[in-house]
ROKOLZA-911717 format. One record per residue (C-alpha): residue in three letters; x, y, z. Coordinates in nm, 4 decimals, m for minus. Each point is the difference from the previous one (the first is absolute). Last residue first. Layout:
# ROKOLZA-911717
residuo=ALA xx=X yy=Y zz=Z
...
***
This chain:
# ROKOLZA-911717
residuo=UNK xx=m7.4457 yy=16.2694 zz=16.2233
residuo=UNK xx=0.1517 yy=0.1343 zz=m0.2979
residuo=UNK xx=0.2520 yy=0.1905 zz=0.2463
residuo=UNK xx=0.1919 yy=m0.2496 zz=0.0837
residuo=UNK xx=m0.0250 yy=m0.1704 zz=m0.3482
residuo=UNK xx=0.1293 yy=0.2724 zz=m0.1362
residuo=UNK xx=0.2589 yy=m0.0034 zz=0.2187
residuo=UNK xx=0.1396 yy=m0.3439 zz=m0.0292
residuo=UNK xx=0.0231 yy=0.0721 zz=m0.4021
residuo=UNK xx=0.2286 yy=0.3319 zz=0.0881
residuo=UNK xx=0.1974 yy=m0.2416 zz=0.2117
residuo=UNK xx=0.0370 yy=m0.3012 zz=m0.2409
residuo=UNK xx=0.0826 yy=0.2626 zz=m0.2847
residuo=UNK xx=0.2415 yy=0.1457 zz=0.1932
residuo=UNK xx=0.1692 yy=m0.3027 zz=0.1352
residuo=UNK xx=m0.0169 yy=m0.1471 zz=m0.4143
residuo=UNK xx=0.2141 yy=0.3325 zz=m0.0913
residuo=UNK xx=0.2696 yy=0.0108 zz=0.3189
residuo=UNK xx=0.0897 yy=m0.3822 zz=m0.1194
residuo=UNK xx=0.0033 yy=0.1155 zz=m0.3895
residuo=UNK xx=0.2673 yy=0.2773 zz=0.1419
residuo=UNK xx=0.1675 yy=m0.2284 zz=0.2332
residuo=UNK xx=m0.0029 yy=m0.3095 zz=m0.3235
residuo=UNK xx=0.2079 yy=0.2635 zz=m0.2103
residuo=UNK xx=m0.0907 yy=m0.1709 zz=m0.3036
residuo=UNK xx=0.1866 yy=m0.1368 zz=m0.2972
residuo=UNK xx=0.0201 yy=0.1912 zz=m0.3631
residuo=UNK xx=m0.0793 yy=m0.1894 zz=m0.2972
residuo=UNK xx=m0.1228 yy=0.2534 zz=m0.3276
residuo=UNK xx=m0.1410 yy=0.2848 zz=m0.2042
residuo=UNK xx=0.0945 yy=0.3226 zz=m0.1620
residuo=UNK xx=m0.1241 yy=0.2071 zz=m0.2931
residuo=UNK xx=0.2202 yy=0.1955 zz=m0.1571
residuo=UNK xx=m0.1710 yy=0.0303 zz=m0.2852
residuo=UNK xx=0.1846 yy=m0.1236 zz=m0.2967
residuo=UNK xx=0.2905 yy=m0.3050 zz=0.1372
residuo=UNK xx=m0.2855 yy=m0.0432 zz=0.2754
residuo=UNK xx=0.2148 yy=m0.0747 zz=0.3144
residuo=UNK xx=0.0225 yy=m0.3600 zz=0.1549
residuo=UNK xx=0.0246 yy=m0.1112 zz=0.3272
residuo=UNK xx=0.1701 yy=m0.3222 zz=0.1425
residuo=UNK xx=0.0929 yy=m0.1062 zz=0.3061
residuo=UNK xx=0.2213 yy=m0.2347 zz=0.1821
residuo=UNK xx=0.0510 yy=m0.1443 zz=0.3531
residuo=UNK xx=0.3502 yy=m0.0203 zz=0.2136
residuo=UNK xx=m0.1463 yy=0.2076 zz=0.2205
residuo=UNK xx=m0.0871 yy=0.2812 zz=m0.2446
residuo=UNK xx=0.1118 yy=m0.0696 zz=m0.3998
residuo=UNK xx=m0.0896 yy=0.2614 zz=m0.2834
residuo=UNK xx=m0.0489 yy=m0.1009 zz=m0.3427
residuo=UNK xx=m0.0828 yy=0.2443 zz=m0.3125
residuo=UNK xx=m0.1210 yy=m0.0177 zz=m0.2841
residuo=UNK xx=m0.0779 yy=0.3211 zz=m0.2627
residuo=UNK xx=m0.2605 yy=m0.1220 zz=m0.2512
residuo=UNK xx=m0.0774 yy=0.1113 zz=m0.3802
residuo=UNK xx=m0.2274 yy=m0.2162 zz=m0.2029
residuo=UNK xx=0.0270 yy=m0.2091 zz=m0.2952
residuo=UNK xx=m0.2564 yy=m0.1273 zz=m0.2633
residuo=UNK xx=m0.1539 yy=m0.2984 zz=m0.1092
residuo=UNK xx=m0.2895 yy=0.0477 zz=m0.2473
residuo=UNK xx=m0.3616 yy=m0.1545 zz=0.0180
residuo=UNK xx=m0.3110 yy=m0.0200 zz=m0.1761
residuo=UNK xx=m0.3716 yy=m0.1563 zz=0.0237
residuo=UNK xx=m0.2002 yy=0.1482 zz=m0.2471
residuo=UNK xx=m0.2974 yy=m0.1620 zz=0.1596
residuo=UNK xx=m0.0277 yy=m0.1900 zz=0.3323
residuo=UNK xx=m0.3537 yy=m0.1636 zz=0.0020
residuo=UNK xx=m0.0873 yy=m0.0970 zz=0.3923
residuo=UNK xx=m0.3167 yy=m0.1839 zz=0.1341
residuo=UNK xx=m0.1515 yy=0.0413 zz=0.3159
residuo=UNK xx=m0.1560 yy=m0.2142 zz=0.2678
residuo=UNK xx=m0.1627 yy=0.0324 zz=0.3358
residuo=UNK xx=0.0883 yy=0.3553 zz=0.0701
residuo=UNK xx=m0.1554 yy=0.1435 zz=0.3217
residuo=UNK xx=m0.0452 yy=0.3282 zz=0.1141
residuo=UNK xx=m0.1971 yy=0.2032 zz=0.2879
residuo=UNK xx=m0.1342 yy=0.3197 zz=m0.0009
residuo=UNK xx=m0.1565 yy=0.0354 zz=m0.3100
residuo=UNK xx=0.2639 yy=0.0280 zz=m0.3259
residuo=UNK xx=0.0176 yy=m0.2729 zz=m0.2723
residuo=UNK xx=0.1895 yy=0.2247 zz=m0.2300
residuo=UNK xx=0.2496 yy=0.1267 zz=0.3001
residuo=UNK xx=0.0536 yy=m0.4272 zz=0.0763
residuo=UNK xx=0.0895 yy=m0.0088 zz=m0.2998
residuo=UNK xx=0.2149 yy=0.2631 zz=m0.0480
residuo=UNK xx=0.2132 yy=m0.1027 zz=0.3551
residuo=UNK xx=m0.0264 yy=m0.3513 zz=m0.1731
residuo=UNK xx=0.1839 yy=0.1602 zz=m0.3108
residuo=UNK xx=0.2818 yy=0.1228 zz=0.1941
residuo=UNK xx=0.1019 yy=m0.2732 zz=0.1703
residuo=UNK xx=m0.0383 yy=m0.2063 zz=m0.3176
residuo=UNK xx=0.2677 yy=0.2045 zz=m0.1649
residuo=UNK xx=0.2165 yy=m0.0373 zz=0.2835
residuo=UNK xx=m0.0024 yy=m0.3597 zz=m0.0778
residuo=UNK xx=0.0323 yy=0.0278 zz=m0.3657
residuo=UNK xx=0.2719 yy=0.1860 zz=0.0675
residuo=UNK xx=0.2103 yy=m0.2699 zz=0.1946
residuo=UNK xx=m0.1462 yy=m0.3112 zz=m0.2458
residuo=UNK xx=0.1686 yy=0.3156 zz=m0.2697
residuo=UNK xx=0.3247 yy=m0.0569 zz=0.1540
residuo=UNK xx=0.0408 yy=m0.3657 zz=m0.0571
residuo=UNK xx=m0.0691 yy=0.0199 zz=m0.3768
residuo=UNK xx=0.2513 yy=0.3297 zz=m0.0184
residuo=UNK xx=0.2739 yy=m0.2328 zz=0.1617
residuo=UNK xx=0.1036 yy=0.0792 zz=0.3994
residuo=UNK xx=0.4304 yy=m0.0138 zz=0.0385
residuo=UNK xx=0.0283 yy=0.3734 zz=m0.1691
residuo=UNK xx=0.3766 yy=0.0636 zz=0.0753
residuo=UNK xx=0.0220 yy=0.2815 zz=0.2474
residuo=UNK xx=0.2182 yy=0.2943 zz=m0.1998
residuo=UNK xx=0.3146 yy=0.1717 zz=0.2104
residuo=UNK xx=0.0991 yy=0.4002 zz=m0.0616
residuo=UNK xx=0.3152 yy=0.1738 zz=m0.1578
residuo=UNK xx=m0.1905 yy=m0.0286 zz=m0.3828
residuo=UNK xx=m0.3301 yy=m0.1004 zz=0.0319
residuo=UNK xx=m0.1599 yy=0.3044 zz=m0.1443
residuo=UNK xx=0.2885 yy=0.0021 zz=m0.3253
residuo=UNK xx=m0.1331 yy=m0.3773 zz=m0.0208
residuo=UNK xx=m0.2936 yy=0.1004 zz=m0.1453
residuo=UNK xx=m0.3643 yy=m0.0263 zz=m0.0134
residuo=UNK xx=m0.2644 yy=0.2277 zz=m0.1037
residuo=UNK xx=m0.1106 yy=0.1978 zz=0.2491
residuo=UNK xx=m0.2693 yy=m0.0213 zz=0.2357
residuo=UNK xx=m0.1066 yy=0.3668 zz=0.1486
residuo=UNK xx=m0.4241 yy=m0.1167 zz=0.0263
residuo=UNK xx=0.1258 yy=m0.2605 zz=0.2014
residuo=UNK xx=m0.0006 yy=0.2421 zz=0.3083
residuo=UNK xx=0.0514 yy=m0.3239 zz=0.2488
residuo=UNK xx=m0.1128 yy=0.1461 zz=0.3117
residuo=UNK xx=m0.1354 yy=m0.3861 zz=0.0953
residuo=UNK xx=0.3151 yy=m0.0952 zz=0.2481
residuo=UNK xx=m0.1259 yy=m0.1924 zz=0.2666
residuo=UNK xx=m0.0302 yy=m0.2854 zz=m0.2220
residuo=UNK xx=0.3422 yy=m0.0797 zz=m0.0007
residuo=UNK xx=0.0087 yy=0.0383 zz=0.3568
residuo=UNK xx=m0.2479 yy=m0.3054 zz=0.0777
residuo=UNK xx=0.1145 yy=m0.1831 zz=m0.2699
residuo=UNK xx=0.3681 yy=m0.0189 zz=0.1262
residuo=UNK xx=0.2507 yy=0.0572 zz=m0.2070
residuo=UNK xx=0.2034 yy=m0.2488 zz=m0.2722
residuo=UNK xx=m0.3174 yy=m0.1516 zz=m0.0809
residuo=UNK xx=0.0199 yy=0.1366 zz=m0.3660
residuo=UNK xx=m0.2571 yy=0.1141 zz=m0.2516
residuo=UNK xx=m0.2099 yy=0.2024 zz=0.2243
residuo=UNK xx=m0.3521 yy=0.0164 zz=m0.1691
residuo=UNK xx=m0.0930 yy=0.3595 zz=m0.0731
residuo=UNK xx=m0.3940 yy=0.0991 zz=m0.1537
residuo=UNK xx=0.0950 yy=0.1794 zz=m0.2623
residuo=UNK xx=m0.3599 yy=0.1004 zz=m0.1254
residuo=UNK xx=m0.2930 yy=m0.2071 zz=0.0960
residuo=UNK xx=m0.3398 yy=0.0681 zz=m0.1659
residuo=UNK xx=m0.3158 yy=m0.1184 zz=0.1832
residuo=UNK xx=m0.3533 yy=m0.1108 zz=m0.0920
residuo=UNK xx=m0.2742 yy=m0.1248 zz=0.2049
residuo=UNK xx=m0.3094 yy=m0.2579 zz=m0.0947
residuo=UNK xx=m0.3186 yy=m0.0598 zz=0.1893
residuo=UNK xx=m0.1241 yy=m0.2088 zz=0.2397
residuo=UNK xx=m0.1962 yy=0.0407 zz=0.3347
residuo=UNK xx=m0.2756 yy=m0.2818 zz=0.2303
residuo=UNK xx=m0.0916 yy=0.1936 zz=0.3162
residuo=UNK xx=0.0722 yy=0.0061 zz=0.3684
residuo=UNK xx=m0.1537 yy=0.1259 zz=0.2934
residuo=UNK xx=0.2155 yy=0.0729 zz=0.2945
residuo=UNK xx=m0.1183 yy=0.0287 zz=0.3223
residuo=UNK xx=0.2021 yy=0.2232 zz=0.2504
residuo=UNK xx=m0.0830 yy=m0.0150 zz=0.3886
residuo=UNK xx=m0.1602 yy=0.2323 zz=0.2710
residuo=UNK xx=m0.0770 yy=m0.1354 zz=0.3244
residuo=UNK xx=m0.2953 yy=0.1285 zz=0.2570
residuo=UNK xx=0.0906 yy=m0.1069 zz=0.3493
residuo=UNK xx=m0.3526 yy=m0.0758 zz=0.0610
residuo=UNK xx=0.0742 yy=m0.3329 zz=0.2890
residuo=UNK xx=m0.1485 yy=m0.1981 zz=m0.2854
residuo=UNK xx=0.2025 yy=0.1096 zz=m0.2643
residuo=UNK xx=m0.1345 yy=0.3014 zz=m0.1924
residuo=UNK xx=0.0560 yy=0.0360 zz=m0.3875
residuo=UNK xx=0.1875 yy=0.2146 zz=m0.2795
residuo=UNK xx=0.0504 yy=m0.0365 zz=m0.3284
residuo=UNK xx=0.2276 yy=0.1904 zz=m0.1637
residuo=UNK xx=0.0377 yy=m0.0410 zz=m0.3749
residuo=UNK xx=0.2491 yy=m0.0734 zz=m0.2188
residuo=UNK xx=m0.0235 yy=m0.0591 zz=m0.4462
residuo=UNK xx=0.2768 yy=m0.2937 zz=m0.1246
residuo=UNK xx=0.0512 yy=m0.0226 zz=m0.3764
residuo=UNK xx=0.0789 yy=m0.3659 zz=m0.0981
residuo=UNK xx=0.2403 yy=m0.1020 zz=m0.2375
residuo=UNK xx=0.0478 yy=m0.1050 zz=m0.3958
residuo=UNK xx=0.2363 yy=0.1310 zz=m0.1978
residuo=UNK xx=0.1210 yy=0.1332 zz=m0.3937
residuo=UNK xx=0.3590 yy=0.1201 zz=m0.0495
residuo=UNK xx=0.1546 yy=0.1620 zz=m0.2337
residuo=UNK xx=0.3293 yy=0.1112 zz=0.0452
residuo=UNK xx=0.2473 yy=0.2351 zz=m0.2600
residuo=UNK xx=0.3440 yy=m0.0963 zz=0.0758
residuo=UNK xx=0.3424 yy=0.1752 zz=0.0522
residuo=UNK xx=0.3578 yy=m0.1542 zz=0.1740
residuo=UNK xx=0.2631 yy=0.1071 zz=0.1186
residuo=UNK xx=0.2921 yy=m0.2283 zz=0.1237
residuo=UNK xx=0.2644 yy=0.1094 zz=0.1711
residuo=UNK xx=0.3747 yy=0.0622 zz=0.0792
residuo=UNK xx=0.1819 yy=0.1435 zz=0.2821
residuo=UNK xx=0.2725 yy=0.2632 zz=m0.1388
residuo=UNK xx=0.2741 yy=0.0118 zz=0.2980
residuo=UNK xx=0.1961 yy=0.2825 zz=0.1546
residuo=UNK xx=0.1604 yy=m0.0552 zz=0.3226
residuo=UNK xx=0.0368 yy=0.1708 zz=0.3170
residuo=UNK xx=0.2690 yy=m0.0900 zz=0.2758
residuo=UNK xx=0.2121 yy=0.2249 zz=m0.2265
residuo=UNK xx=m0.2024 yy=0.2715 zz=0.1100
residuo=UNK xx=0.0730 yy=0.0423 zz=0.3756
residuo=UNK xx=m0.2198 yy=m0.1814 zz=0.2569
residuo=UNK xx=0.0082 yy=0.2474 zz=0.3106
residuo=UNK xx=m0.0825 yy=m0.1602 zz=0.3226
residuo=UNK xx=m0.1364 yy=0.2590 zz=0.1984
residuo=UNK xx=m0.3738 yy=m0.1759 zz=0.0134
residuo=UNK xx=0.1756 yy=m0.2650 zz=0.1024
residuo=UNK xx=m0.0748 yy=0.0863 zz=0.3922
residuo=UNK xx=m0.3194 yy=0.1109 zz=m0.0813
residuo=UNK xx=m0.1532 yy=m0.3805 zz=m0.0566
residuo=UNK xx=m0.3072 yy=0.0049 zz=m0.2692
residuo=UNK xx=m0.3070 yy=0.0105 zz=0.1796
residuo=UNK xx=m0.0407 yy=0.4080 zz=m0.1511
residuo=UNK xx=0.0846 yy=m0.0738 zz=m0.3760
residuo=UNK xx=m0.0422 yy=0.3503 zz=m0.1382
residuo=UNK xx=0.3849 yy=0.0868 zz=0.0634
residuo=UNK xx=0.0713 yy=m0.3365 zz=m0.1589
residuo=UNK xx=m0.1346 yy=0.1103 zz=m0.3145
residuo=UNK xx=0.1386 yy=0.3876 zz=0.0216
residuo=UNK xx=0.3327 yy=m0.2011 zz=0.0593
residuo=UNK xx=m0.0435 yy=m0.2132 zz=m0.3703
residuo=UNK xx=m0.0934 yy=0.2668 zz=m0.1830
residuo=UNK xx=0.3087 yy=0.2096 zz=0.1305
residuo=UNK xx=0.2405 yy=m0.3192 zz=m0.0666
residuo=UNK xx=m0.2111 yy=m0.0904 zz=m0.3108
residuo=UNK xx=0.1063 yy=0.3781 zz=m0.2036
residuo=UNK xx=0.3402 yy=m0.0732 zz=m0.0504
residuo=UNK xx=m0.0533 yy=m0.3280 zz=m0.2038
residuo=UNK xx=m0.2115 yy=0.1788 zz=m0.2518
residuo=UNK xx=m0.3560 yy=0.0581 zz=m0.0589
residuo=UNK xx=m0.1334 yy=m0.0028 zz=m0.3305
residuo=UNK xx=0.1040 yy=m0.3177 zz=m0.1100
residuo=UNK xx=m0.1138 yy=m0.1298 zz=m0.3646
residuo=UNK xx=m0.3665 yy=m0.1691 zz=m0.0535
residuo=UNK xx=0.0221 yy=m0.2796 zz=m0.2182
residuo=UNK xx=m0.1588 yy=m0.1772 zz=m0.2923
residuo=UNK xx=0.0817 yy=m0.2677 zz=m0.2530
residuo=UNK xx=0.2151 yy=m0.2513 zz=0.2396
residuo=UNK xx=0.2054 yy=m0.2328 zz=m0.1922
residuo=UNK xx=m0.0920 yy=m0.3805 zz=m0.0062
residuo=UNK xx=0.2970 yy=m0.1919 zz=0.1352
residuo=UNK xx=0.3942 yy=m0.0753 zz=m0.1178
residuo=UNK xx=0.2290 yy=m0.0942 zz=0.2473
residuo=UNK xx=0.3569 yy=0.1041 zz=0.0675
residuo=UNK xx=0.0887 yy=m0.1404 zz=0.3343
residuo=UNK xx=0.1584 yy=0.1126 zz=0.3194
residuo=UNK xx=0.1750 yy=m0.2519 zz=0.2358
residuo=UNK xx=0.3145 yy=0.2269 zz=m0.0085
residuo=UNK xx=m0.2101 yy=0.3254 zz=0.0978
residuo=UNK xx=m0.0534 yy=m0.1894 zz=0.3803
residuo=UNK xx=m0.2526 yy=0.2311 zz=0.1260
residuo=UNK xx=0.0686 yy=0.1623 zz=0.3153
residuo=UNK xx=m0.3128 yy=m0.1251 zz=0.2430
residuo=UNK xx=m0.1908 yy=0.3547 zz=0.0906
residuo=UNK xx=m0.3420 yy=m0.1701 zz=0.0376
residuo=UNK xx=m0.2298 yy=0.1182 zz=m0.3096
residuo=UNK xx=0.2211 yy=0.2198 zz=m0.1512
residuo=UNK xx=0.2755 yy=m0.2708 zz=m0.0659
residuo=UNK xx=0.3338 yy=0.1667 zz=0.0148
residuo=UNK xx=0.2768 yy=0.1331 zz=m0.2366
residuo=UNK xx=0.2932 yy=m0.0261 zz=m0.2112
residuo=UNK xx=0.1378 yy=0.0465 zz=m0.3227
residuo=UNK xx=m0.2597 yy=0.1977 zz=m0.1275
residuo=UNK xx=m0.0056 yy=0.1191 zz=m0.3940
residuo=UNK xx=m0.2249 yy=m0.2889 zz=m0.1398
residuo=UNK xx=m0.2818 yy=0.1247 zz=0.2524
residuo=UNK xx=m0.1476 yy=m0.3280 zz=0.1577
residuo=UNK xx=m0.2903 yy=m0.1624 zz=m0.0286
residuo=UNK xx=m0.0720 yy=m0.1910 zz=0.2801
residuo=UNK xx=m0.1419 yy=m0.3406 zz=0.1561
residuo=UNK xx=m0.1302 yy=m0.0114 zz=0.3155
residuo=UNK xx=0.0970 yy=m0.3068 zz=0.1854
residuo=UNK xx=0.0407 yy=0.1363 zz=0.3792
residuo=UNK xx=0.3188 yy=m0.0926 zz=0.0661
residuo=UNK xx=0.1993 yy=m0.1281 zz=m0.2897
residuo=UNK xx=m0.0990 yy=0.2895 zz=m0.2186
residuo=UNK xx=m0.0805 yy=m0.0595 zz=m0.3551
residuo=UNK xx=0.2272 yy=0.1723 zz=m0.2525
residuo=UNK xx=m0.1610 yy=0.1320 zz=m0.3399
residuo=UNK xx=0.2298 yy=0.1380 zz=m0.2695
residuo=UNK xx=m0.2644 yy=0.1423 zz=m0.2890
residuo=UNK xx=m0.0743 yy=m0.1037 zz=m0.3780
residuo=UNK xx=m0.3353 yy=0.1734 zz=m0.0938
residuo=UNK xx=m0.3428 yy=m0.2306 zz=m0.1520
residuo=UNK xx=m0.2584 yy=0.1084 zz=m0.2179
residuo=UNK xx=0.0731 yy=m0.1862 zz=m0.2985
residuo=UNK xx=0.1203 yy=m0.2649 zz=0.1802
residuo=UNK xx=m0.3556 yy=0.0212 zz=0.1590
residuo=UNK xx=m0.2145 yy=m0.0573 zz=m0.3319
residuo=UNK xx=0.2389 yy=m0.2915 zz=m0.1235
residuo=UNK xx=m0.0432 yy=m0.1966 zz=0.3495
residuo=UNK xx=m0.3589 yy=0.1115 zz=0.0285
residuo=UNK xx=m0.0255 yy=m0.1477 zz=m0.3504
residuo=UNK xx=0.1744 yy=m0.3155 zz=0.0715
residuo=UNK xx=m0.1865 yy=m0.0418 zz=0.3489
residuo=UNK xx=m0.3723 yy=0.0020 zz=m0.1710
residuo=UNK xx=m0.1668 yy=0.3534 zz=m0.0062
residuo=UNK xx=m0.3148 yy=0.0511 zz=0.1640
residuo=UNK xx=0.1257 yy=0.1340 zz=0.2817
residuo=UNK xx=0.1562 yy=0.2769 zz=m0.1885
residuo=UNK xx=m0.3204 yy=0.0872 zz=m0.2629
residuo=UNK xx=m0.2178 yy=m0.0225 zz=0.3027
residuo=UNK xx=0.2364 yy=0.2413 zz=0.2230
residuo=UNK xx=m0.0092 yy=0.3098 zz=m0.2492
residuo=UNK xx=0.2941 yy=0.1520 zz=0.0339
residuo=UNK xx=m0.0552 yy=0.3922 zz=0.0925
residuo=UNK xx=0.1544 yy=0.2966 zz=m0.2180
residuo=UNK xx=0.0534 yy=0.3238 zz=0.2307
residuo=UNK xx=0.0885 yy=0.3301 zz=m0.1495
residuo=UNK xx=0.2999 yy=0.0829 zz=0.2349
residuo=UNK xx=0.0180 yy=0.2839 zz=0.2026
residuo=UNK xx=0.2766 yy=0.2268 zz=m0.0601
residuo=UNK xx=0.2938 yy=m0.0319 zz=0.2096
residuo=UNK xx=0.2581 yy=0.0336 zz=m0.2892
residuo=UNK xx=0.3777 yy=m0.0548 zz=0.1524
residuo=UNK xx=0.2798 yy=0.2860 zz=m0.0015
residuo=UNK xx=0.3196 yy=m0.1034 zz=m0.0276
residuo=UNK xx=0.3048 yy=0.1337 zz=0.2850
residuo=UNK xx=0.3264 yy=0.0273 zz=0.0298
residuo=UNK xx=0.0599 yy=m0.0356 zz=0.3538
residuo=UNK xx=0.3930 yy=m0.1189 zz=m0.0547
residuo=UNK xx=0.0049 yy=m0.3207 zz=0.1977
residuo=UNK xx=m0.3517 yy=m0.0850 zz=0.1106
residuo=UNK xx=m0.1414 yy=0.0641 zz=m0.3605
residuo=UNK xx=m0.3326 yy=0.1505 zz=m0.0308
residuo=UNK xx=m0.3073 yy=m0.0949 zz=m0.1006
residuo=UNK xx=m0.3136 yy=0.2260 zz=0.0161
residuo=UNK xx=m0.3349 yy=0.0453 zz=0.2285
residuo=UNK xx=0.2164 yy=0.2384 zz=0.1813
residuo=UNK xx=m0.1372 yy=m0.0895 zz=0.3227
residuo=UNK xx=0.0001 yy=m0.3906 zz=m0.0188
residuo=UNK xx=0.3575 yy=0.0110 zz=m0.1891
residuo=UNK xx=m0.0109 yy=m0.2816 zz=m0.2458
residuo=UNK xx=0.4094 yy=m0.1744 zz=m0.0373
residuo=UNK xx=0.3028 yy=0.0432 zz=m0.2105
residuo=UNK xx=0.2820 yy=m0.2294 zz=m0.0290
residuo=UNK xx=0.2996 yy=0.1420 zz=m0.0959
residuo=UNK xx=0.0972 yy=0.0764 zz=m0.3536
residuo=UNK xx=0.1722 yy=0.3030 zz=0.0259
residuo=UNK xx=m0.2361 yy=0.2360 zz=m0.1936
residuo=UNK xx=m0.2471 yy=m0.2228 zz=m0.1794
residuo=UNK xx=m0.0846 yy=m0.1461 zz=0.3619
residuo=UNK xx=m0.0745 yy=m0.3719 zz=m0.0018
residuo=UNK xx=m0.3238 yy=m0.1365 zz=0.0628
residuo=UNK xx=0.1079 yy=m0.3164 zz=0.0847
residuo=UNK xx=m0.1916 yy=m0.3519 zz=m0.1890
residuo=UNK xx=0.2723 yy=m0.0108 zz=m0.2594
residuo=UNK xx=0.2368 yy=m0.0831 zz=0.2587
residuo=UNK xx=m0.1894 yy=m0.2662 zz=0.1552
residuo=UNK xx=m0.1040 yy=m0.1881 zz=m0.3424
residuo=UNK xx=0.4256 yy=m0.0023 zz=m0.0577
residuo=UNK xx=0.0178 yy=m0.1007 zz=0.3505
residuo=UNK xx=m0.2612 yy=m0.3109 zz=m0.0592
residuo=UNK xx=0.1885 yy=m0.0657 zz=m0.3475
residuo=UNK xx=0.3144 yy=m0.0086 zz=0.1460
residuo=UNK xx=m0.0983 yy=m0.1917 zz=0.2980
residuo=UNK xx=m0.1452 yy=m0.2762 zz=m0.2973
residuo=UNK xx=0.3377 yy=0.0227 zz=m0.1583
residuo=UNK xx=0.1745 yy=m0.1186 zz=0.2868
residuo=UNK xx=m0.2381 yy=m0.3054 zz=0.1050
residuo=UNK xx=0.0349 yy=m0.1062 zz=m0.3683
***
């Protein structure tokens, strides 16, 4: 039994490859090129990059469904993929069905291929291929550092060469809503007022008057991006916003080819608590805009989310890990843009030198303030 079910899993595998119609090697996307091409004889295929007409899900219909119908509704949307998990620091991968080896992206721990799996899990509908390709992060990368002043000089030599860089599509969760939302606050009017103590220093000081506001404020919210994974850290994840989501294409493996997928670990019901949130941000910055004066307070509101929607879609990332002193760090490159951001450590001289500075230019203003 044990045998037959590795047949099936490498049968799955093999007809996962994109193989080339010319020798029949494995063919993967070529950033630049925008096109497949095989690694062994450069034939190449061409791929359609033409934005996709987008169809949402409608997230009432799906959470409202009972298990056995999300069950039947998700097989039918479901892909067959090898997924490894890396024993170090637990993020769990979708590999490329032609690699036979390779690392995590996330901390550089070789990923032990034997331990892989083929699992079955809801197929992303959207994705945005790689336009920038592996030999364009090292110059990215140095024109990044080069703009990083406290970062040390003495590494500032230290070339990272491109196989240090990999290629992974980082998925998320978008999701749309139209907001209504009806509040109660306060609308705060200033006024100096100004008065003589009894040795007549005359004092000035802000009074606030405020008055009873309500009213009602309406937003829409269009792809509004909820990280589906936890594999990177929140605080760069969200660093990247140059998302030009107006280029989605429809997905296919052709895009994926040659490159790692994250495995969505955050459920569409989660993610949408994450939006919501956002959302709300939003819609208080409109409130307290309706309710204008000078000062604001909201005391209550009330939220309607209509058409609420979502999709789960993939997007393009170059990783890559550096260690200093025995430390790591981890930037990331925007897979479209070019847009970098990341760890670095401090030269603690240079922000030393900085805080002196500051302490002495502060010193002489008040020198010569009295």
């Amino acid at each position: 039994m044990e045998q037959n079910y590795q047949n099936e899993n490498q049968e799955t595998l093999s007809a996962l490859q994109i193989k080339c119609p010319g020798c029949g090697g494995p063919m993967m996307y070529a950033p630049r090129a925008q096109n497949l091409q095989c690694v062994y004889c450069g034939v190449t295929k061409p791929l359609s990059v033409t934005p996709a007409e987008i169809q949402e899900n409608d997230f009432v219909l799906w959470a409202q469904k009972n298990e056995e119908e999300k069950a039947q509704a998700e097989q039918e949307q479901t892909m067959v993929a090898q997924q490894v998990k890396c024993a170090q620091c637990g993020a769990t991968i979708q590999l490329d069905a032609a690699k036979q080896s390779t690392n995590c992206p996330y901390c550089g721990t070789p990923l032990m291929l034997e331990n892989a799996q083929v699992k079955r899990f809801w197929q992303p509908e959207y994705l945005l291929p790689f336009a920038i390709d592996k030999k364009d992060c090292n110059g990215l990368f140095s024109k990044w550092l080069n703009g990083k002043w406290f970062f040390p000089s003495k590494y500032k030599k230290e070339t990272l060469m491109g196989e240090k860089f990999q290629g992974i599509y980082y998925p998320y969760w978008t999701y749309d809503a139209h907001t209504v939302t009806s509040y109660i606050g306060e609308r705060g009017t200033d006024r100096k007022v100004r008065s003589k103590d009894s040795n007549g220093n005359i004092t000035t000081k802000t009074v606030t008057k405020w008055q009873r506001a309500c009213g009602t404020v309406i937003h829409d919210f269009d792809d509004i991006l909820v990280a589906a994974s936890k594999d990177l850290p929140e605080d760069l994840v969200k660093e990247h916003k140059s998302w030009p989501l107006k280029d989605l294409v429809q997905y296919s493996p052709e895009f994926t080819a040659g490159f790692t997928t994250d495995v969505y670990t955050i459920n569409f019901t989660e993610g949408v608590e994450i939006a919501k949130a956002e959302m709300e941000d939003a819609i208080e910055s409109d409130i307290c805009k309706d309710i204008g004066g000078d000062r604001q307070r909201i005391n209550s509101k009330d939220v309607t989310y209509k058409d609420l929607m979502f999709k789960l879609i993939l997007l393009p990332l170059w990783i890559g890990i550096f260690k200093i002193d025995c430390k790591t760090y981890q930037f990331m490159i925007n897979g479209r843009t070019g847009e970098v951001h990341g760890d670095y450590p401090l030269d603690k001289l240079k922000v030393t030198l900085v805080v002196l500075a500051v302490l002495v230019l502060v010193a002489l203003l008040i020198y010569f303030m009295w």
